[in-house]
C-alpha positions as CSV (number, residue, x, y, z in Angstrom):
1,X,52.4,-22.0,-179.0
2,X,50.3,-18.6,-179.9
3,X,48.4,-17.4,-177.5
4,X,45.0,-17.4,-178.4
5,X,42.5,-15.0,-178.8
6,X,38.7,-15.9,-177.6
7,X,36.8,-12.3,-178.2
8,X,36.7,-10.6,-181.6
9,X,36.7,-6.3,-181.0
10,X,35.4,-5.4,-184.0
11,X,31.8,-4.6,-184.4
12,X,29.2,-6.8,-186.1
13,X,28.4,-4.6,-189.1
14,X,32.1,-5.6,-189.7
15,X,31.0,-8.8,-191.1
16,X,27.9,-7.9,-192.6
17,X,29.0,-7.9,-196.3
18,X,30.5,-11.3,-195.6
19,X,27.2,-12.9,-194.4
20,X,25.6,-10.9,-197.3
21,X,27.6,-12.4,-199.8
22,X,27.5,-16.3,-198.4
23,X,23.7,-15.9,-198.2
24,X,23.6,-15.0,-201.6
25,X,26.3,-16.4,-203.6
26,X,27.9,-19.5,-204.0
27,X,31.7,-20.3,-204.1
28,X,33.0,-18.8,-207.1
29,X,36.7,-19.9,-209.2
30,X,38.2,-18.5,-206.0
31,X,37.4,-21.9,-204.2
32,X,38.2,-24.0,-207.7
33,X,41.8,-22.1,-207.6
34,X,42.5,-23.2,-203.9
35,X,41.5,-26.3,-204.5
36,X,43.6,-26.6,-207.8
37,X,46.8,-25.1,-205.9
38,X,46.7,-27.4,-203.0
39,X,45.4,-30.4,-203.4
40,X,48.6,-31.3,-204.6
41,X,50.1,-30.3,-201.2
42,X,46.9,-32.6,-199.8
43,X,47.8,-35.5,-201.6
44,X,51.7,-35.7,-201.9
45,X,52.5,-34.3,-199.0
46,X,50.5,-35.0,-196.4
47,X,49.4,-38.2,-198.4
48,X,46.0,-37.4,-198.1
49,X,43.4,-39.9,-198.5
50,X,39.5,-40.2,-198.0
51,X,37.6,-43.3,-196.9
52,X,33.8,-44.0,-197.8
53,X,33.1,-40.2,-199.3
54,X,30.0,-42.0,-200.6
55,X,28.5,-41.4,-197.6
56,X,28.6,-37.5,-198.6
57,X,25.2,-37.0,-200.3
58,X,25.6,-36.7,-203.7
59,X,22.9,-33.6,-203.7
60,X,20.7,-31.5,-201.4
61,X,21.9,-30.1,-198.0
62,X,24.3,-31.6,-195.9
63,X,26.3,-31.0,-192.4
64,X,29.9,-32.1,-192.5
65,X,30.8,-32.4,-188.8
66,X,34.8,-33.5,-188.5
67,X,37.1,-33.3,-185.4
68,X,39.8,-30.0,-185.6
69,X,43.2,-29.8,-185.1
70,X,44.5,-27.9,-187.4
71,X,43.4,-24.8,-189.9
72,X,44.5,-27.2,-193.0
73,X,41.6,-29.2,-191.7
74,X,39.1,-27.3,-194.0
75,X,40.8,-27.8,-196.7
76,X,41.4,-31.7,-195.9
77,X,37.3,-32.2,-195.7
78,X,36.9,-30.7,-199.1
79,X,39.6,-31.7,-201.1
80,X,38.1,-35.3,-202.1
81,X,34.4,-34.2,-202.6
82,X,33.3,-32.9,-205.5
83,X,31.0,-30.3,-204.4
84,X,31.4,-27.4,-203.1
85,X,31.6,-27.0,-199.3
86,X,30.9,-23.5,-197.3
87,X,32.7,-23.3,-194.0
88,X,32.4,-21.5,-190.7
89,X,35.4,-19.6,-189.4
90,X,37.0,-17.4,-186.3
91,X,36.2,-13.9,-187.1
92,X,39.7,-13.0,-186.1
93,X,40.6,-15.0,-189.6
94,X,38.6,-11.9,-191.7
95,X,41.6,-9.8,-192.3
96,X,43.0,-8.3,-195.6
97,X,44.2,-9.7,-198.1
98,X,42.9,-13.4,-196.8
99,X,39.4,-12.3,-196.2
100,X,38.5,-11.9,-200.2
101,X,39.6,-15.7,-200.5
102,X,37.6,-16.7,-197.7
103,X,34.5,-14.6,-198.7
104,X,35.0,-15.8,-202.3
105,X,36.0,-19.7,-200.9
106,X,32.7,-20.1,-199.5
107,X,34.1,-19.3,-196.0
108,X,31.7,-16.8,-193.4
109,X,32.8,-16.3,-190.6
110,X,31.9,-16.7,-186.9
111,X,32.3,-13.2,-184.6
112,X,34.6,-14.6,-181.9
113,X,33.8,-14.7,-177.9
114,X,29.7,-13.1,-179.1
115,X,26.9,-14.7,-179.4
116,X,26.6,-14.4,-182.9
117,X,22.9,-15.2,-184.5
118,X,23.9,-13.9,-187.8
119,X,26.1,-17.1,-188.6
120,X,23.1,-19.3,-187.8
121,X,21.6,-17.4,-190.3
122,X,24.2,-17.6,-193.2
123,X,24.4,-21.2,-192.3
124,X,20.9,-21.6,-192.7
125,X,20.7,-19.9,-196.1
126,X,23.4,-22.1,-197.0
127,X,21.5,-25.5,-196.5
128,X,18.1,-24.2,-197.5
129,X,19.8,-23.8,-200.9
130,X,20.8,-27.4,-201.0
131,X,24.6,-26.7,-200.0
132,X,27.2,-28.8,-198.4
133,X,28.1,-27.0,-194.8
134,X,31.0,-27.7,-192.5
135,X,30.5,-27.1,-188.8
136,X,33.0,-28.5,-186.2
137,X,31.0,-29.9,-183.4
138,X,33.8,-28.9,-180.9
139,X,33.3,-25.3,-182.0
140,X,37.2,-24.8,-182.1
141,X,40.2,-25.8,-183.2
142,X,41.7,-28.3,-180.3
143,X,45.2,-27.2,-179.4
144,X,45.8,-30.7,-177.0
145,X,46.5,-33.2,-180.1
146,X,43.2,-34.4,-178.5
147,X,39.8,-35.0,-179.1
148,X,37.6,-32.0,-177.5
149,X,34.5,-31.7,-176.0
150,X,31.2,-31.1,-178.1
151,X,29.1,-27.8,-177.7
152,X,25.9,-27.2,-178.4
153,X,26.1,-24.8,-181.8
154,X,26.5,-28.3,-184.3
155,X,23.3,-29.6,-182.3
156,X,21.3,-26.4,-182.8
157,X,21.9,-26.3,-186.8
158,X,21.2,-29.9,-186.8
159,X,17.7,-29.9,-185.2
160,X,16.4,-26.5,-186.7
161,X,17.6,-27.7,-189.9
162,X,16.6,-31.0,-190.0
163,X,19.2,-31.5,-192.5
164,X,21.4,-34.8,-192.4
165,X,24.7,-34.5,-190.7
166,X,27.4,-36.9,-191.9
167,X,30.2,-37.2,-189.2
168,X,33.4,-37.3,-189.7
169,X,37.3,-38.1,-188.6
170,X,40.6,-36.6,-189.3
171,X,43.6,-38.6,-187.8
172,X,46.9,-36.8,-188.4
173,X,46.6,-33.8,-189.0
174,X,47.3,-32.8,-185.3
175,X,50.8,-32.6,-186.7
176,X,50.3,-30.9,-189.5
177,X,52.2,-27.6,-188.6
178,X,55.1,-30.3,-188.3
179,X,55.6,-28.6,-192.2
180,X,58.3,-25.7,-190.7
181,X,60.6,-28.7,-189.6
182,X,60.0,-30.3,-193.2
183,X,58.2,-33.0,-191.6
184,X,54.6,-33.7,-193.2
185,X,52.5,-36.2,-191.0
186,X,49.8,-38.9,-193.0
187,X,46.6,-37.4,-193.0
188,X,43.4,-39.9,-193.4
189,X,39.8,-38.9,-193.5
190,X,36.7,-41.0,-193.1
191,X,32.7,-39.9,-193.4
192,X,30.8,-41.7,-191.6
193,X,27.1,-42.6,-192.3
194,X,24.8,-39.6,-192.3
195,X,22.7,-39.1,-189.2
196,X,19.3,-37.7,-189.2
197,X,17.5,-35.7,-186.3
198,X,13.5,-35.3,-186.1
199,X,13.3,-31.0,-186.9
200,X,12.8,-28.8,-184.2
201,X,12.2,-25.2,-184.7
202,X,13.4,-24.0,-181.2
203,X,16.1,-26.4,-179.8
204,X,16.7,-25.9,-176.0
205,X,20.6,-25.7,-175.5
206,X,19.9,-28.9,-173.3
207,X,18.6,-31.0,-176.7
208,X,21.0,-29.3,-178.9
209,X,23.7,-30.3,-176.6
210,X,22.3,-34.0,-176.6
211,X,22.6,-34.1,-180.6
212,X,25.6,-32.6,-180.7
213,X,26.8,-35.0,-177.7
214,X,25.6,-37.8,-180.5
215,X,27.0,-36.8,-183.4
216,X,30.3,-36.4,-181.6
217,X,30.0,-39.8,-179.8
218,X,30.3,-41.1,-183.4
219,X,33.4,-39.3,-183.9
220,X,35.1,-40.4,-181.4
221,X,34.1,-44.4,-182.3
222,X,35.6,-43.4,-186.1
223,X,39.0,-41.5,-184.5
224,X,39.7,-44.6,-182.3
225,X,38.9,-47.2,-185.0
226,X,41.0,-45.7,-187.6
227,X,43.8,-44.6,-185.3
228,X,43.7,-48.5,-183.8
229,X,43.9,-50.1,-187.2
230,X,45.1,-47.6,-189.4
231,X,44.3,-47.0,-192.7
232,X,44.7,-50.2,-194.6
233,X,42.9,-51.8,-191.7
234,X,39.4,-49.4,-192.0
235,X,39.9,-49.6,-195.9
236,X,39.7,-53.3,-196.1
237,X,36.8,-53.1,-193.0
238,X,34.9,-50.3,-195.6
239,X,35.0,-52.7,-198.6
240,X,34.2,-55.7,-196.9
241,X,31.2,-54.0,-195.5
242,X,30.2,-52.3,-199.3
243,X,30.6,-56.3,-200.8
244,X,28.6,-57.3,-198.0
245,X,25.7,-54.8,-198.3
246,X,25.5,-56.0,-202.1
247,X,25.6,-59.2,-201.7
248,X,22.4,-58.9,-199.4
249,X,20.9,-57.0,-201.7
250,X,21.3,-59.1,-205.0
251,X,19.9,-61.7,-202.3
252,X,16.8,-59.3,-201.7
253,X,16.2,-58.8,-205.5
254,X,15.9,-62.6,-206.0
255,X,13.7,-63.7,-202.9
C-alpha cells in the first residue's frame, strides 16, 4: 500500500487560481467529457447502480455527503445525477497534466495537513450559487475497507450553510483498485433522504462535530442495510416505500 502523504509543501497562493476559478465558473465540457468516457467503465464494469437519486434535489444547493474508499468514488456519486456536482480534493491531487481536468471538472482542492479557510470559501461560493457539492464527512479517503470516523469540516459547511445535506453510501467500491488483477467489484450507491440543520453563522467545532456525527450516523444505518440485504433487497424495500408514500397520499387527496 502507498504510503501516504498528510501535509501538502507547497504554498497557498499555489492554489489560488483553482479557488478563483471554482468560485467563479462552473464545470465546463471538461466534466461532460469525463463523464461521457467513463460512465461506461461505471456501469459495465463495476456494474454501477444508484438507488433512490430522487432524493438528490432536483435544483438549488445541496451537500452530497458519501462514505470513501476509493478515488473512483467521485466519480461513482456523479455519474447517475444529472447535474453537475463540484468536489473537494487532497491538494497533493493538483499536479500537471491532471490539475486542468480537475480545475475544469468542478474539482478544488483542499491544501493537505493546513488549516485551510480558503476551501470553505470556494465551497461556500459553490452552494450560494445553487450548486450540488460533495464533501466526505470522514474528511479522507479510508484505507481499512472500513467505515471511518466523522470530523468536524462536513458539520461546519452544513450549519453555516444551512443548505440540505443528503447522505449517502457506497458499498463496493472498497475493492475497486481490484481493476490491476482484472477483477472489477459491484459497486451500488444509495442517497438517502436530505437532512436539514437550523443555520449557524459561527459553529463551535463541538456542534459541527455533533452534525457531522449525525449525518454520518445515517451512513453507517444505509452501508449496513444495503451491505445486509444487498441490492435487490434495498431496491424492493425503496419501491415498496415510494408505492406506499403514494398510496397515503391519493388517500390524503380524497379525505
Amino acid at each position: 500500500m502507498k504510503a501516504q502523504v498528510y501535509k501538502d509543501p507547497r504554498p497557498a497562493e499555489y492554489f489560488t487560481r483553482f479557488h478563483e476559478r471554482a468560485r467563479r465558473r462552473r464545470p465546463d465540457f471538461i466534466y461532460e467529457l469525463v463523464r461521457m468516457v467513463l460512465t461506461p467503465i461505471m456501469v459495465f464494469f463495476y456494474r454501477a447502480r444508484c438507488i433512490d437519486s430522487p432524493n438528490v434535489p432536483p435544483d438549488g444547493p445541496a451537500i452530497i455527503a458519501p462514505n470513501h474508499f476509493s478515488f473512483l468514488d467521485h466519480f461513482f456519486v456523479a455519474v447517475y445525477l444529472r447535474r453537475k456536482v463540484h468536489f473537494l480534493a487532497k491538494s497533493q491531487l493538483f499536479k500537471r497534466p491532471m490539475q486542468f481536468i480537475f480545475t475544469h471538472g468542478g474539482v478544488f482542492p483542499v491544501r493537505r495537513g493546513h488549516h485551510d479557510e480558503e476551501a470553505f470559501k470556494s465551497a461556500h461560493a459553490v452552494l450560494e450559487r445553487g450548486d450540488l457539492i460533495v464533501m466526505y464527512a470522514e474528511a479522507g479517503r479510508s484505507r481499512s475497507g472500513k467505515l471511518g470516523k466523522p470530523r468536524h469540516g462536513l458539520g461546519r459547511l452544513a450549519l453555516e450553510s444551512g443548505a440540505p445535506v443528503v447522505p449517502t453510501v457506497i458499498v463496493g467500491s472498497e475493492k475497486a483498485r481490484n481493476w490491476r488483477r482484472l477483477q472489477f467489484p459491484k459497486v451500488t450507491l444509495q442517497y438517502g433522504e436530505p437532512m436539514r440543520f437550523e443555520r449557524v453563522d459561527d459553529p463551535t467545532k463541538d456542534q459541527a462535530q455533533a452534525a457531522s456525527e449525525t449525518i454520518f450516523a445515517e451512513v453507517e444505518a444505509m452501508h449496513a442495510r444495503l451491505s445486509r440485504e444487498g441490492r435487490r433487497g434495498v431496491v424492493r424495500a425503496a419501491r415498496a416505500a415510494r408505492r406506499a408514500a403514494e398510496a397515503a397520499g391519493r388517500r390524503g387527496a380524497y379525505s
